[in-house]
One Martini backbone bead per residue (centre of mass of N, CA, C, O) as a GRO file, in nm:
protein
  105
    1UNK     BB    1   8.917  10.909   8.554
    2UNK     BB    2   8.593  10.978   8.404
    3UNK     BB    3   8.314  10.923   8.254
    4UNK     BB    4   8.319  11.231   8.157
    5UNK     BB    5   8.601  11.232   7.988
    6UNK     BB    6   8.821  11.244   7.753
    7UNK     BB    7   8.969  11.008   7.850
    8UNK     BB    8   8.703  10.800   7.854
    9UNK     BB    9   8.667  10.836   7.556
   10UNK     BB   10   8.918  10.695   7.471
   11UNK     BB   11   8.981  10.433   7.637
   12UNK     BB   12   8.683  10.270   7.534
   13UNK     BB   13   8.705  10.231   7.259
   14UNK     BB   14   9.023  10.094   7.235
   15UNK     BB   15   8.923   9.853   7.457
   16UNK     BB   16   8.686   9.763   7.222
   17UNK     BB   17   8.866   9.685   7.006
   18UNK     BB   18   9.060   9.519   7.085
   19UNK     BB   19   8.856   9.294   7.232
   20UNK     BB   20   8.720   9.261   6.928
   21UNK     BB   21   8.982   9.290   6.713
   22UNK     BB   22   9.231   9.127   6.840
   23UNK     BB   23   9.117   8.905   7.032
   24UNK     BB   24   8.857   8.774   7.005
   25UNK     BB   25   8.861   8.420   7.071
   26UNK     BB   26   9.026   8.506   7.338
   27UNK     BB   27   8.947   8.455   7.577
   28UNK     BB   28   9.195   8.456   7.812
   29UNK     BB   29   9.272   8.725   7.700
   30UNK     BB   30   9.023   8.917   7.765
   31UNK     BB   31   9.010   8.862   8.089
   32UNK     BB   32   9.263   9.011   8.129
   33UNK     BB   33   9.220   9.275   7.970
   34UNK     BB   34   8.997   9.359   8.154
   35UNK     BB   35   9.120   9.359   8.442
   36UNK     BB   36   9.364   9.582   8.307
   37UNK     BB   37   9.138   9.794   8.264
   38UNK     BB   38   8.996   9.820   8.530
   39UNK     BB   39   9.256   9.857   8.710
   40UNK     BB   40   9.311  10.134   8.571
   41UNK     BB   41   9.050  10.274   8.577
   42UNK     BB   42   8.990  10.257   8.908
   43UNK     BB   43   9.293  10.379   8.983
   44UNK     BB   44   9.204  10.655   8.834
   45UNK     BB   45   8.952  10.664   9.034
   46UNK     BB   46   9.056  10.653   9.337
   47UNK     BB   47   9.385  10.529   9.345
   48UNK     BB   48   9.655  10.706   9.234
   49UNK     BB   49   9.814  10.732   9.535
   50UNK     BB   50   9.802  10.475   9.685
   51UNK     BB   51  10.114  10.352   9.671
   52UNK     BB   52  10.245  10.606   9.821
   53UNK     BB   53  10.033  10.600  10.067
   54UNK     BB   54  10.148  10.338  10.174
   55UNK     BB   55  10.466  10.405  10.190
   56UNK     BB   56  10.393  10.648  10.405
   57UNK     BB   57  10.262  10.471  10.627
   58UNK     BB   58  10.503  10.268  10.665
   59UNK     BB   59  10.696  10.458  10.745
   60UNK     BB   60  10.553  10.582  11.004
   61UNK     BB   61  10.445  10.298  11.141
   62UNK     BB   62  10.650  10.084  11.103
   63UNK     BB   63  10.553   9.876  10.884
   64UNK     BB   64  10.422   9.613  10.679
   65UNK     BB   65  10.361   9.594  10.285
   66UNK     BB   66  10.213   9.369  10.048
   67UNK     BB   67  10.244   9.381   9.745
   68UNK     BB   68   9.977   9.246   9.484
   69UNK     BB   69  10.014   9.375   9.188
   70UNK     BB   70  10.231   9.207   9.038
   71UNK     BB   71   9.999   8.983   8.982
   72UNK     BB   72   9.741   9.044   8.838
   73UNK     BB   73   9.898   8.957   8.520
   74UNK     BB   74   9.981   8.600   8.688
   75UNK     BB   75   9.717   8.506   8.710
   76UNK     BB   76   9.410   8.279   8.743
   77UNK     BB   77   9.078   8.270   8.669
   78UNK     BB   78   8.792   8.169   8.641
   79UNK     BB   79   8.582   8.500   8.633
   80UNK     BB   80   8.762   8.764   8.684
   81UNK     BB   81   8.799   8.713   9.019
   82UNK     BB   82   8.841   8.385   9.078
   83UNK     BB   83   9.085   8.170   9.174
   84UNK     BB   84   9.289   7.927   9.101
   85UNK     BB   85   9.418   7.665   9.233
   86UNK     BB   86   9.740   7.769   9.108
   87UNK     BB   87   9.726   8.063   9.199
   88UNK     BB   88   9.631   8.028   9.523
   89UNK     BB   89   9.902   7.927   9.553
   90UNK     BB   90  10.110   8.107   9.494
   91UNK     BB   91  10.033   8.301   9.673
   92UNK     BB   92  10.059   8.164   9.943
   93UNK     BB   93  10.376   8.121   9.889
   94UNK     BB   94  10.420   8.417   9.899
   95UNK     BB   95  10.302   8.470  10.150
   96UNK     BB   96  10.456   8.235  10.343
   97UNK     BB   97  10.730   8.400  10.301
   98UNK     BB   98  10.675   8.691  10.409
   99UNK     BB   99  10.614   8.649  10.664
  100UNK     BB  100  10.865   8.441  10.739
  101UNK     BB  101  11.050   8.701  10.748
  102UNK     BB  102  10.957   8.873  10.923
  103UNK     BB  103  10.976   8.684  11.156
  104UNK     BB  104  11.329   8.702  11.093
  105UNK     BB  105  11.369   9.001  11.204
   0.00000   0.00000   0.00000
């Protein structure tokens, strides 16, 4: 989806519409919103096959891959960018808990 495209004719609409007319003045689901819309559109110009091209590369190099993309819309951030501090505790107990799998494999 690009910026001159119909899909993001059709997009850009309906998103300023939800924002301004369904979500209202209920900041904490706007950004909510904002962050799940900019991650879909910017996910669908840059990195359409992201994950698969990742799990392509992990099975390659036989790495690991954490992917922390189902946080996304169960994050807290202060302002639409960086984690709340009981947001960013729970990622880091779920990152030191994926390390320390792995280390025990």
């Amino acid at each position: 989806m690009l910026f001159n495209s119909v899909e993001f004719v059709v997009f850009l609409p309906i998103c300023f519409f939800f924002y301004w007319f369904v979500l209202g003045e209920k900041t904490q689901a706007q950004n909510l919103f904002l962050r799940t819309s900019a991650y879909v559109f910017l996910s669908r110009i840059f990195f359409e096959e992201f994950d698969s091209q990742m799990e392509e590369m992990v099975v390659k190099q036989k790495v690991r891959y954490i992917n922390l993309k189902d946080f996304n819309n169960k994050v807290e951030t202060t302002d639409g960018n960086h984690l709340s501090r009981a947001s960013a505790m729970e990622i880091s107990k779920f990152l030191a808990k994926e390390i320390k799998s792995y280390h025990a494999n």
